[in-house]
C-alpha positions as CSV (number, residue, x, y, z in Angstrom):
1,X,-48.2,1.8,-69.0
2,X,-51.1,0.3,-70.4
3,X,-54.2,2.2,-67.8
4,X,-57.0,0.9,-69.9
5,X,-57.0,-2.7,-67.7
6,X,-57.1,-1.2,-63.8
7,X,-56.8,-4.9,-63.3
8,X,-52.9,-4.9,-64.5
9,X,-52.3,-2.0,-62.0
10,X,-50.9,-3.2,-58.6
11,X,-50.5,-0.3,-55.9
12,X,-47.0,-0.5,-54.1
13,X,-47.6,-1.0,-49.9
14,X,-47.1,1.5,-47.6
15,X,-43.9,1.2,-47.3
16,X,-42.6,0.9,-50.3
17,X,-45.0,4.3,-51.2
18,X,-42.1,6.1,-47.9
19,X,-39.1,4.9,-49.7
20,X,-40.7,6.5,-53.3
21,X,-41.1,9.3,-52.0
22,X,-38.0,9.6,-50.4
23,X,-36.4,8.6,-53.3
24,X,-37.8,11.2,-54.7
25,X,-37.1,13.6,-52.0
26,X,-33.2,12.8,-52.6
27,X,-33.4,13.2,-56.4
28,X,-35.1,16.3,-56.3
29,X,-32.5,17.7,-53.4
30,X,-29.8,16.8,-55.7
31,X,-30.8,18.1,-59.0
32,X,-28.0,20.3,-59.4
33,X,-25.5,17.9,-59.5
34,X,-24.6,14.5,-61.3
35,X,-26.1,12.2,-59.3
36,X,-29.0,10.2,-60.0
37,X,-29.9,7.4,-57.2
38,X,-31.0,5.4,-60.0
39,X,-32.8,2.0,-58.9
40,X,-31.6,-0.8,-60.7
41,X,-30.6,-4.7,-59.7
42,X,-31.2,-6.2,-56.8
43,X,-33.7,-3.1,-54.7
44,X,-35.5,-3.0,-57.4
45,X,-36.3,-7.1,-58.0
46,X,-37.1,-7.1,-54.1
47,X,-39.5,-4.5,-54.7
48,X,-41.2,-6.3,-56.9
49,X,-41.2,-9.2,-54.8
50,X,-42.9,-7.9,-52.2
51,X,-45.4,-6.4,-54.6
52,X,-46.1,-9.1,-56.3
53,X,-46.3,-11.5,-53.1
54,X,-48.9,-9.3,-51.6
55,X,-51.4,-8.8,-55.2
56,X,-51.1,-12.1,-56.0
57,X,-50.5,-14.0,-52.5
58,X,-47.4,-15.4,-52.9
59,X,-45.2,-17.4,-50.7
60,X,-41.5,-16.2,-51.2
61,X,-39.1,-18.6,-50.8
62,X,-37.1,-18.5,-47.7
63,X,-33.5,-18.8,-49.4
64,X,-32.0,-18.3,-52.6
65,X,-33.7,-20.7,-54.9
66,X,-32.2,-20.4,-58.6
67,X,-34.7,-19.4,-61.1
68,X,-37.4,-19.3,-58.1
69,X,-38.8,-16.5,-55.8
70,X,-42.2,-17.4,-55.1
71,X,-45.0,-20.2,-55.0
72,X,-48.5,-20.2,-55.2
73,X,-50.5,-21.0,-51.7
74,X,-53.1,-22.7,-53.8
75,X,-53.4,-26.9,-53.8
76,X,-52.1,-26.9,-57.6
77,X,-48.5,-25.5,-56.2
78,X,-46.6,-23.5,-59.0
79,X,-43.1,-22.1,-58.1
80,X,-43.1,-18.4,-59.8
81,X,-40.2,-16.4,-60.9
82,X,-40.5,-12.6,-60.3
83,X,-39.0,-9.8,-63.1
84,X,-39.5,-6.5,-63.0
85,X,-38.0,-3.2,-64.0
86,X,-37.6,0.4,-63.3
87,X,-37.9,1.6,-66.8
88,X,-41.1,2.6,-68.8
89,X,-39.6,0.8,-72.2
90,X,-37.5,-2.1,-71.1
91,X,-38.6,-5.9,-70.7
92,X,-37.3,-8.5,-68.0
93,X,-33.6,-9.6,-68.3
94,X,-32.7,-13.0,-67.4
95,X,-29.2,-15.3,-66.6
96,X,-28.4,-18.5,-67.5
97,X,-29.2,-21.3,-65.5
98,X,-31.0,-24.7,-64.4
99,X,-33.3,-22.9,-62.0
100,X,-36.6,-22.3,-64.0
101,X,-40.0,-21.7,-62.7
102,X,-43.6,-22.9,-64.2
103,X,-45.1,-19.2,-63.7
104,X,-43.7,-15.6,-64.6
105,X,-44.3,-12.2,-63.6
106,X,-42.8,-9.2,-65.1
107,X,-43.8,-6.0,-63.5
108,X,-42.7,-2.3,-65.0
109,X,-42.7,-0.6,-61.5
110,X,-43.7,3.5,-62.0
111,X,-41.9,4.7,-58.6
112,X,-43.2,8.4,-59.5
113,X,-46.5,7.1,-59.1
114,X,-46.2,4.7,-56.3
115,X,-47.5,1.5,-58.6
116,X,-46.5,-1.6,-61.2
117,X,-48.2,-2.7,-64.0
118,X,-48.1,-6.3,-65.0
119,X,-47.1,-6.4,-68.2
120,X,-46.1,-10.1,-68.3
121,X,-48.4,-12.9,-66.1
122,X,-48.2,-16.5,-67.3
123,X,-46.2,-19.5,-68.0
124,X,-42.5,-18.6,-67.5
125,X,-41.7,-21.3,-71.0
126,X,-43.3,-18.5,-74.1
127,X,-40.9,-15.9,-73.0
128,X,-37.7,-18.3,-72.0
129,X,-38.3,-19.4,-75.7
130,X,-37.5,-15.7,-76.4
131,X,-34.1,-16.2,-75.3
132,X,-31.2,-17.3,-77.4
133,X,-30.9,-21.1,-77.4
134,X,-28.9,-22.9,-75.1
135,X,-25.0,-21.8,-74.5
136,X,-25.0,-18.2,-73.6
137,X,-23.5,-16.5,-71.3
138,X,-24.1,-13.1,-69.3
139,X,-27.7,-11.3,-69.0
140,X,-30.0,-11.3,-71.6
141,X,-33.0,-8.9,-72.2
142,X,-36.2,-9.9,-73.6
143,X,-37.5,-6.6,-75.4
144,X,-40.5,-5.2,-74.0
145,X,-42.8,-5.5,-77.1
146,X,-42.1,-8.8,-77.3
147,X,-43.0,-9.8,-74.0
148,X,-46.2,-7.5,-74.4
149,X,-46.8,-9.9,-77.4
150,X,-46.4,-12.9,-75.6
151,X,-49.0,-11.7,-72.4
152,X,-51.5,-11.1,-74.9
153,X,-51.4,-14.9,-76.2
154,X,-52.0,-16.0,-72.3
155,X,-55.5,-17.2,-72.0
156,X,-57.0,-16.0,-68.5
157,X,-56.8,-20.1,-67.1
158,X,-52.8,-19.2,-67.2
159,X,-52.6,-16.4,-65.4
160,X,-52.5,-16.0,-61.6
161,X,-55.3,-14.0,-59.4
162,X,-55.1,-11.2,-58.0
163,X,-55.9,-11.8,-54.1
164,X,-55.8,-8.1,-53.4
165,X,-58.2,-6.9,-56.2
166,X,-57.4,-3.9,-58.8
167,X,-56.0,-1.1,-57.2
């Protein structure tokens, strides 16, 4: 994670600081054997909706919305799609569809520590153009570094605010 910019840090709530730890609790309980209780798909993409609703005030949608997981509460509307992922050196993956949002944020959630860094806040088009072109099937991952790249093109009028200040 990149700790020079506190401002990139978001803190996890509460309750998602009880299930890290015991998540933690179980892993370290079952070190002996094969199992890992690895957090992937679905628990972890919820996690970081509910992360990023709170840092950046978002409105998540109230049903499945392809390509959509959020809006903005401010006048100027934008629907935001919501990435994230468990693991220090991988970027967002994404699916083919129609459903595309105008904002994206890719967190790399550190449930040791009990926070996310946002490594990716701006407009969702940069790093869908990082995708193959038009016709594939499956999930896709855009590679870390090149998402990275991509944030640090963003010019701060781009980027959502933080309504919960660093952490």
């Amino acid at each position: 994670m990149r700790e020079k910019d506190v401002t990139r840090i978001i803190r996890l709530p509460s309750e998602l600081m009880a299930f890290c730890k015991a998540h933690a609790d179980l892993k370290a309980h079952y070190a002996d054997s094969r199992l890992a209780f690895t957090l992937d798909g679905k628990l972890v993409g919820d996690i970081a909706e509910a992360a990023a609703a709170r840092a950046f005030d978002l409105k998540l949608c109230d049903s499945k919305t392809p390509g959509v997981d959020a809006h903005t509460r401010c006048s100027a509307r934008r629907s935001v799609q919501i990435k994230a992922t468990g693991l220090a050196n991988k970027g967002p993956c994404f699916t083919p569809g129609e459903g595309v949002a105008e904002h994206l944020i890719f967190l790399r959630i550190d449930f040791a520590r009990g926070q996310a860094e946002v490594a990716y806040n701006g407009p969702e088009a940069p790093v869908r153009r990082l995708l193959p072109p038009a016709g594939w099937t499956g999930t896709k991952r855009v590679s870390l570094a090149r998402v990275l790249d991509a944030d640090a093109l963003v010019v701060d009028a781009d980027r959502l605010l933080r309504s919960d200040g660093p952490s």
